[in-house]
C-alpha positions as CSV (number, residue, x, y, z in Angstrom):
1,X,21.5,-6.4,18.3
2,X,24.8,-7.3,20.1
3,X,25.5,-10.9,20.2
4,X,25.9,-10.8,23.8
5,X,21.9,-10.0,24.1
6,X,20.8,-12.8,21.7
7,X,19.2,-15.8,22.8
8,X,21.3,-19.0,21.9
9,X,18.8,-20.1,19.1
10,X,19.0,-16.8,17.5
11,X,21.4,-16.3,14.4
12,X,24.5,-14.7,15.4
13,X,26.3,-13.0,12.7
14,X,29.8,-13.9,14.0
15,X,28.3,-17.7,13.6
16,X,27.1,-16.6,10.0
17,X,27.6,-19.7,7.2
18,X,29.1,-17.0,5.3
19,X,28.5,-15.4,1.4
20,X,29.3,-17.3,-1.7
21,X,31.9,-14.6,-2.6
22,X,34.3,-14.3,0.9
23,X,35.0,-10.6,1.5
24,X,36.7,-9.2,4.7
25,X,34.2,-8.3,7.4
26,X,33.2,-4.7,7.6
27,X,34.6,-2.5,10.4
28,X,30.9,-0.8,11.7
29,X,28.7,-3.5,10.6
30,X,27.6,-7.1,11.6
31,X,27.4,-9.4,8.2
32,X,23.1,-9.0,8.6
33,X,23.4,-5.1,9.0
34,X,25.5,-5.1,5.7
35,X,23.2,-7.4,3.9
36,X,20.3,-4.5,5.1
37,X,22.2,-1.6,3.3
38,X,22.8,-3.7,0.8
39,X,19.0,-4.5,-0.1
40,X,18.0,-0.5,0.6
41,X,20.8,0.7,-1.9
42,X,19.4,-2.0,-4.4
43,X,17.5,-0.7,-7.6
44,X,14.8,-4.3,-7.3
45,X,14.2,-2.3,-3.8
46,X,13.7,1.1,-5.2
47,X,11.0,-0.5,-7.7
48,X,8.9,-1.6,-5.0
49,X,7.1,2.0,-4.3
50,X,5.8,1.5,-8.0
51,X,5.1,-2.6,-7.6
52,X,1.2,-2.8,-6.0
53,X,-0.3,-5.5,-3.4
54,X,-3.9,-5.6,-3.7
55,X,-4.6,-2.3,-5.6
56,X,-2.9,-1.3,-9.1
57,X,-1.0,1.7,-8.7
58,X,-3.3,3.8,-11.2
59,X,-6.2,3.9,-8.8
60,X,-4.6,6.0,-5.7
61,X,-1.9,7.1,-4.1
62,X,-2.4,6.2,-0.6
63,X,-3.0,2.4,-1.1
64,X,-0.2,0.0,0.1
65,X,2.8,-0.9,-2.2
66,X,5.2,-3.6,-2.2
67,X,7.6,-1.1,-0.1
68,X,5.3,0.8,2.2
69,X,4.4,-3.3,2.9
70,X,8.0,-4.0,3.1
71,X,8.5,-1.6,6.0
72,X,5.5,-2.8,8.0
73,X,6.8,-6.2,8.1
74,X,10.4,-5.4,9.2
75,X,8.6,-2.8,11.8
76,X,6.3,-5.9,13.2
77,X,9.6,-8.6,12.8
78,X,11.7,-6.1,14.5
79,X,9.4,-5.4,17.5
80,X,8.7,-9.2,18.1
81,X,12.4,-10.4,17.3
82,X,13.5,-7.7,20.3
83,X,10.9,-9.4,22.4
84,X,12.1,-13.3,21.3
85,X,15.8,-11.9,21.7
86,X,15.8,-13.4,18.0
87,X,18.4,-10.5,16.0
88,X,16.7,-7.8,14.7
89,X,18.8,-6.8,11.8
90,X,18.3,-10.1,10.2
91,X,14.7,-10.1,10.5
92,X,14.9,-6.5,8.9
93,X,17.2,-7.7,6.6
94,X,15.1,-10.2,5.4
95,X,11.7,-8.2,5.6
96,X,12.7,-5.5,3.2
97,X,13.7,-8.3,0.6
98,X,11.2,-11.0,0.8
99,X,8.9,-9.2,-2.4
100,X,12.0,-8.0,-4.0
101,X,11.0,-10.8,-7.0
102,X,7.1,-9.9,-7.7
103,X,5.9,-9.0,-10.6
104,X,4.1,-5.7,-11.3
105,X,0.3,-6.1,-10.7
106,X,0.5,-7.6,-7.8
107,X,-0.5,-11.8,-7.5
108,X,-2.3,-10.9,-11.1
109,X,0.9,-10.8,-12.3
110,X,2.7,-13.6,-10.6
111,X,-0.4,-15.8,-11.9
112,X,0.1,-14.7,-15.2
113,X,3.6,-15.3,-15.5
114,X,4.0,-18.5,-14.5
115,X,1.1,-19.6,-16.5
116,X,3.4,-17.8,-19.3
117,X,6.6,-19.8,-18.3
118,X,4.8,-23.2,-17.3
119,X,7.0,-25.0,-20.1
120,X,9.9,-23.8,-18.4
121,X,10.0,-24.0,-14.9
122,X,7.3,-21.6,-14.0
123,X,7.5,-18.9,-12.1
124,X,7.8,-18.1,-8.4
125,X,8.1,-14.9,-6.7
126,X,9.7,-15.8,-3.6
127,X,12.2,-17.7,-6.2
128,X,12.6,-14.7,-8.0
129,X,13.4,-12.8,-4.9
130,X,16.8,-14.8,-3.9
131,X,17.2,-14.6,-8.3
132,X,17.5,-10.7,-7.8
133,X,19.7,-10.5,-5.2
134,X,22.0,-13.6,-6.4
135,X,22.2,-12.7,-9.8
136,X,20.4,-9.8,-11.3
137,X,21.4,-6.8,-9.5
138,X,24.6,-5.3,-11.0
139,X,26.2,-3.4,-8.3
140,X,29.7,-4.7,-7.6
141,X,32.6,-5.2,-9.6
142,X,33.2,-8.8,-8.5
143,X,30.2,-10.4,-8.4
144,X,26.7,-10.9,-9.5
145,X,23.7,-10.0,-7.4
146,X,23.9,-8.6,-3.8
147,X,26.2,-11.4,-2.3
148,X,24.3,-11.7,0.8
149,X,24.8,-14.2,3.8
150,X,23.0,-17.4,3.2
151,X,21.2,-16.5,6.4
152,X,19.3,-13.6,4.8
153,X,18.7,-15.4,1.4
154,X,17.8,-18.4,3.6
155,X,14.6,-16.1,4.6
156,X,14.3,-14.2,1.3
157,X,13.3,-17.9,0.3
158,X,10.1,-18.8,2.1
159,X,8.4,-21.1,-0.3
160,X,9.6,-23.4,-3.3
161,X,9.2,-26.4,-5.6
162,X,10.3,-29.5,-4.7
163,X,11.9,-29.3,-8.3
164,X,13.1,-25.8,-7.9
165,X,14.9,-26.9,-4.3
166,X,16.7,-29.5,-6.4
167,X,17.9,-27.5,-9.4
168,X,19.1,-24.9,-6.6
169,X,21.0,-27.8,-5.0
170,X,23.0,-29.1,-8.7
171,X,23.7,-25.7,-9.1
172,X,25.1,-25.1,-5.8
173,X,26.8,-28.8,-6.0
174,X,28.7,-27.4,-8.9
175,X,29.9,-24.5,-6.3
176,X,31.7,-25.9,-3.5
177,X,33.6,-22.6,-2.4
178,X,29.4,-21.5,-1.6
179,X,28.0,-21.4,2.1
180,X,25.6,-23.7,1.4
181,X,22.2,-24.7,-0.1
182,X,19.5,-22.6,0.9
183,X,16.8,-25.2,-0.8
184,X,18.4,-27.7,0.7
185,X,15.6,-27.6,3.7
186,X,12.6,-27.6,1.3
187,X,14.0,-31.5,0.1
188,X,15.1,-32.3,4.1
189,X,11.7,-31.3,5.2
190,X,13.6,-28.9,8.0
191,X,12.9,-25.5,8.8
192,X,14.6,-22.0,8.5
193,X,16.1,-19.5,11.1
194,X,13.7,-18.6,13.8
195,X,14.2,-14.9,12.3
196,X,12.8,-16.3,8.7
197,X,9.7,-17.7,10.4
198,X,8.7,-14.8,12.1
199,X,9.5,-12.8,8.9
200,X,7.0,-14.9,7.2
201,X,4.4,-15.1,10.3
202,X,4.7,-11.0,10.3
203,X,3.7,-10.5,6.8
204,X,0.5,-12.3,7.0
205,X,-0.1,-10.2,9.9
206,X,0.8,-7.2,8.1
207,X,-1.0,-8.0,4.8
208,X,-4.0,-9.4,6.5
209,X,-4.1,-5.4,8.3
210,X,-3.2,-3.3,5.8
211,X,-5.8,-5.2,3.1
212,X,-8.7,-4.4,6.0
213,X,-7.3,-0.5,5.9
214,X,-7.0,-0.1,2.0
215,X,-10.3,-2.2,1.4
216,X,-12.4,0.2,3.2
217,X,-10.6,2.9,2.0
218,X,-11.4,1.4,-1.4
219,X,-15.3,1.2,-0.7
220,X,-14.9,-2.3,-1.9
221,X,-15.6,-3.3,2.1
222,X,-17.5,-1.9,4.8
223,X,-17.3,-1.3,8.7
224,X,-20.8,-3.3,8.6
225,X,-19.4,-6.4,6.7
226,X,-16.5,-6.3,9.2
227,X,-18.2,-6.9,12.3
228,X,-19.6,-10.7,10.6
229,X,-15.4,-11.3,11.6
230,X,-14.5,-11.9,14.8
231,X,-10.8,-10.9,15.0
232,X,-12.2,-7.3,13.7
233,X,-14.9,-6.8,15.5
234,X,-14.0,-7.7,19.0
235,X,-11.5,-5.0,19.1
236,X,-13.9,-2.6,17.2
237,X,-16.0,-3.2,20.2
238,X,-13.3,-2.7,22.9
239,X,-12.5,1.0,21.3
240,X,-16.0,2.4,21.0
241,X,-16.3,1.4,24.8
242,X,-13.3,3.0,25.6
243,X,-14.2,6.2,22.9
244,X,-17.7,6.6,23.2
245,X,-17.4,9.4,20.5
246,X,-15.5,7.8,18.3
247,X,-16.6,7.8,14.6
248,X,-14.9,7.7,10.7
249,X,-12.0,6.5,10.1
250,X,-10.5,6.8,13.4
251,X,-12.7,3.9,14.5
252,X,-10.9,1.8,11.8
253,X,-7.2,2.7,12.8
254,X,-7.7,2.0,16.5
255,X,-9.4,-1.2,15.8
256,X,-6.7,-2.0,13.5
257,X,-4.1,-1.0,16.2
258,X,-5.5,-2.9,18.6
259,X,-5.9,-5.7,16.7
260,X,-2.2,-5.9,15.3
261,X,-1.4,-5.8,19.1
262,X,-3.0,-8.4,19.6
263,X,-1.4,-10.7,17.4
264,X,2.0,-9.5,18.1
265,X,1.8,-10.5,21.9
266,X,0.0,-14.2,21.2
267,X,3.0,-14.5,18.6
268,X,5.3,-13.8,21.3
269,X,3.6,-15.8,23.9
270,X,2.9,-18.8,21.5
271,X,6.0,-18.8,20.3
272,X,7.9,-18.6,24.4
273,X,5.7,-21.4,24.8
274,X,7.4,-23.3,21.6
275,X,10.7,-22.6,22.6
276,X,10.0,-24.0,26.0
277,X,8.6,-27.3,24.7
278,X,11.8,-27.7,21.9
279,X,14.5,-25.9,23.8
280,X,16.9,-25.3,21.0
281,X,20.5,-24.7,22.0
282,X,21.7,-23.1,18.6
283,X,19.8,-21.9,15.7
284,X,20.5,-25.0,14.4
285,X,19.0,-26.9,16.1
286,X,16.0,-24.6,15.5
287,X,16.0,-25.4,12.1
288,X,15.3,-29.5,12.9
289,X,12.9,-28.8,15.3
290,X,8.8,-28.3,13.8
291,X,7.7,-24.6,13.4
292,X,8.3,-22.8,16.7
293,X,7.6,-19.4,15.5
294,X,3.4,-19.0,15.4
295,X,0.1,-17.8,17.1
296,X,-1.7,-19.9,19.3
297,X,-4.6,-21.9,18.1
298,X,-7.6,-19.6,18.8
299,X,-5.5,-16.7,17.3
300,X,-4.4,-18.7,14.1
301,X,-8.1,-19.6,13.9
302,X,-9.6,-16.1,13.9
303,X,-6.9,-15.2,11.3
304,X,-7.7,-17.9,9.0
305,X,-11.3,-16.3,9.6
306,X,-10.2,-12.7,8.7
307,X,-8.2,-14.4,5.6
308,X,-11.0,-16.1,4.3
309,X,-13.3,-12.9,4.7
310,X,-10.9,-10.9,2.7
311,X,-10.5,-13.8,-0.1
312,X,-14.3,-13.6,-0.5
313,X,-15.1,-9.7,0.1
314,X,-11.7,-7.8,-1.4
315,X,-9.8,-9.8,-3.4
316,X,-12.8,-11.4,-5.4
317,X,-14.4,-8.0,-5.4
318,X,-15.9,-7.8,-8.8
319,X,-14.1,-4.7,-9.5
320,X,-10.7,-5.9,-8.4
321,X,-11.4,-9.2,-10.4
322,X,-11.6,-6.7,-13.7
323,X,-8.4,-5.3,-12.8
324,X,-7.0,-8.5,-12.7
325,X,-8.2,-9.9,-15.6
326,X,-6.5,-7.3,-17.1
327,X,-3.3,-7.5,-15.7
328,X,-2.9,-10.4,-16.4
329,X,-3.4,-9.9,-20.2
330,X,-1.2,-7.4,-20.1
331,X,1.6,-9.9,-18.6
332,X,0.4,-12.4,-21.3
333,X,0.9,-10.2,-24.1
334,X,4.1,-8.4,-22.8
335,X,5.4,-11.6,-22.7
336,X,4.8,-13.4,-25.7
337,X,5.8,-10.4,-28.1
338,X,8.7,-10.4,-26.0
339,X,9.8,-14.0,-26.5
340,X,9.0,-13.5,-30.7
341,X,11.0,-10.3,-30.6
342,X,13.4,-9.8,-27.9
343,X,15.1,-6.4,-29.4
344,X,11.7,-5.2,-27.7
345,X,13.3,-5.8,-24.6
346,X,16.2,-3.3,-22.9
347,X,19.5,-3.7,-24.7
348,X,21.0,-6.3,-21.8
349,X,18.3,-8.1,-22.0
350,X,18.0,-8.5,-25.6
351,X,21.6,-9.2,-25.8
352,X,20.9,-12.2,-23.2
353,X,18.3,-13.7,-24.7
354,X,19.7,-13.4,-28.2
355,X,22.6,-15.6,-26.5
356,X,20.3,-18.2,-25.3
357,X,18.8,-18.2,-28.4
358,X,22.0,-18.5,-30.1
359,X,22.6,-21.9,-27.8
360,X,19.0,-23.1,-28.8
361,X,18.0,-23.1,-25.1
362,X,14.4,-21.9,-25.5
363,X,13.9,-22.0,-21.7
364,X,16.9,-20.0,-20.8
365,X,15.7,-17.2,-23.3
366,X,12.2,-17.4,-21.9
367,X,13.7,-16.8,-18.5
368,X,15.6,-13.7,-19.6
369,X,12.1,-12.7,-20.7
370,X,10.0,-13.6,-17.6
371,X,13.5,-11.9,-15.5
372,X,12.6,-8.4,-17.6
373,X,8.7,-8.7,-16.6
374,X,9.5,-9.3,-13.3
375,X,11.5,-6.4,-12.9
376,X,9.1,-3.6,-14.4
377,X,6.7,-1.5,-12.1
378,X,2.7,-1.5,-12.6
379,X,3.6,2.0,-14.8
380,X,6.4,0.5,-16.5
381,X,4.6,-2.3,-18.1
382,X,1.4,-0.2,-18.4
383,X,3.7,2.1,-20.9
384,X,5.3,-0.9,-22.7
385,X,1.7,-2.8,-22.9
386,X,0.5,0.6,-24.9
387,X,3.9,1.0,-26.7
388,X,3.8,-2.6,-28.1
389,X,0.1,-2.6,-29.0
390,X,-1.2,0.3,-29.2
391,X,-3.9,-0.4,-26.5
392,X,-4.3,0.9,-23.1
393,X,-5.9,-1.5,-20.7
394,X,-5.4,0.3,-17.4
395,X,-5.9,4.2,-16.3
């Protein structure tokens, strides 16, 4: 989006607090459209179509992944942000990155290992995510990591530590040629760009959709079970009114249609109404201001309904609490032979932890570890699970 067409609390690329590493601006391309191709042509992006949300990647081919996920929440940010006249490409730019840090297996494996690295630091995803594209991608000569605007890595951050937001801040402290500390707000108690709220508000409206869609899919829910939640049914309703004849799985789709509609237009109203009240003049002043990007009260209600269906119905489904279980030993056990033999690992990651092991930081060498895990697909650590022990938990 031209700045011309974006609203003054909206980020504005020209306005952009800049990339640790300067470079000279790009001829075609706003600094947030660069930081897009950027992510795409990133291998941690790649990974994705092999990294799973809810169902492990052994058990179909047409549930959700972290990528096809990915998409849906920059198509939902993109269509609200033209709305909000919030810019688009930074919204996408931060949509396709946000999961770029999980784990294979899904939350399983997130749970796992930061129970595995709770002496030394723990782990988070979102975290990881800025880690990748800071410091573990290896695509330019000059630099480390993607070098991305703090804008976009601002997003790619949605949740940390308190602890976590102050390491960030020393390390950045010891930077001052840097744009600036994107944990700095999770100390301040401030808030990101307008674009990284609605990034985040879009993938609970995406997840909470697409878990309905693969559930049933699944068998693990029903249509029956689904009219006991409100946000569901309503629009269930509304279709077979409109499409007397209407059976199978179309039913589902247009309900889930309708309902994603739904919640994109009460985000967009909600939020106008926000933005009337606070009236920030810059997207600065957005940041100091409470959370102006939301649903309104009876739509955030009926999605915490939905949330807490799914919590009880999909995701504590006896059969996807197995899988868990062991995914997570998988993690466990990946990781602990890892840390006692780290020539297991890839070569550059051997080599790094045999250097933090060399300076007797136990913590740093653990990371290197819990950096490999992160990185592998559901396949990739299935393989190296059965490779290391000679057992195969999953397939």
């Amino acid at each position: 989006m031209a700045s011309g067409t974006l609203a003054p609390y909206a980020c504005d690329p020209a306005r952009s607090r800049g990339r640790r590493y300067a470079e000279p601006a790009a001829p075609t391309r706003t600094e947030y459209q660069r930081d897009r191709d950027r992510i795409v042509h990133s291998t941690a992006f790649r990974r994705l179509v092999y990294k799973t949300q809810v169902f492990l990647n052994h058990e179909g081919d047409l549930f959700r992944t972290r990528l096809t996920h990915s998409l849906e929440v920059a198509q939902l940010g993109r269509s609200i942000a033209r709305t909000l006249a919030l810019n688009e490409d930074l919204v996408e730019a931060i949509a396709l990155a946000h999961d770029l840090g999980h784990t294979p297996f899904g939350h399983a494996g997130q749970d796992a290992l930061n129970s595995c690295m709770a002496s030394f630091g723990g782990f988070e995803h979102n975290l990881q995510s800025l880690r990748v594209v800071d410091a573990l991608e290896e695509r330019y000569p000059q630099y480390d990591g993607l070098n991305l605007s703090f804008e976009t890595r601002e997003g790619i951050l949605k949740h940390c530590s308190r602890a976590n937001a102050q390491r960030i801040e020393n390390e950045m402290a010891a930077d001052p040629a840097g744009p600036g500390d994107v944990g700095r707000r999770f100390l301040d108690r401030t808030q990101p760009s307008l674009e990284a709220q609605l990034c985040n508000l879009s993938d609970e409206i995406a997840y909470n959709a697409h878990d309905i869609d693969d559930g049933v899919r699944s068998g693990l829910i029903t249509l029956e079970q689904l009219q006991d939640v409100p946000l569901f049914d309503d629009f269930r309703l509304q279709a077979l009114c409109e499409h007397p004849g209407l059976t199978g799985r179309r039913v589902l789709y247009e309900t889930i249609r309708r309902m994603l509609s739904a919640q994109v237009y009460d985000v967009i109203d909600a939020t106008g109404a926000a933005l009337a009240r606070h009236a920030p003049r810059s997207a600065d002043e957005a940041r100091l201001c409470a959370p102006i990007v939301c649903f309104g009260a009876r739509m955030r209600e009926a999605s915490q309904q939905l949330k807490t269906f799914l919590t009880r119905n999909l995701y504590r489904h006896p059969q996807v609490t197995e899988m868990t279980t062991q995914a997570q030993a998988m993690v466990r056990e990946l990781f602990s032979t890892y840390v006692a033999n780290p020539a297991e690992m890839a070569s550059a990651f051997a080599e790094r932890a045999a250097a933090e092991a060399r300076a007797s930081d136990d913590a740093a060498s653990a990371r290197v570890v819990a950096d490999y895990i992160a990185g592998m697909t559901d396949r990739f650590a299935a393989r190296e699970h059965e490779r290391l022990t000679g057992r195969r938990l999953l397939g």
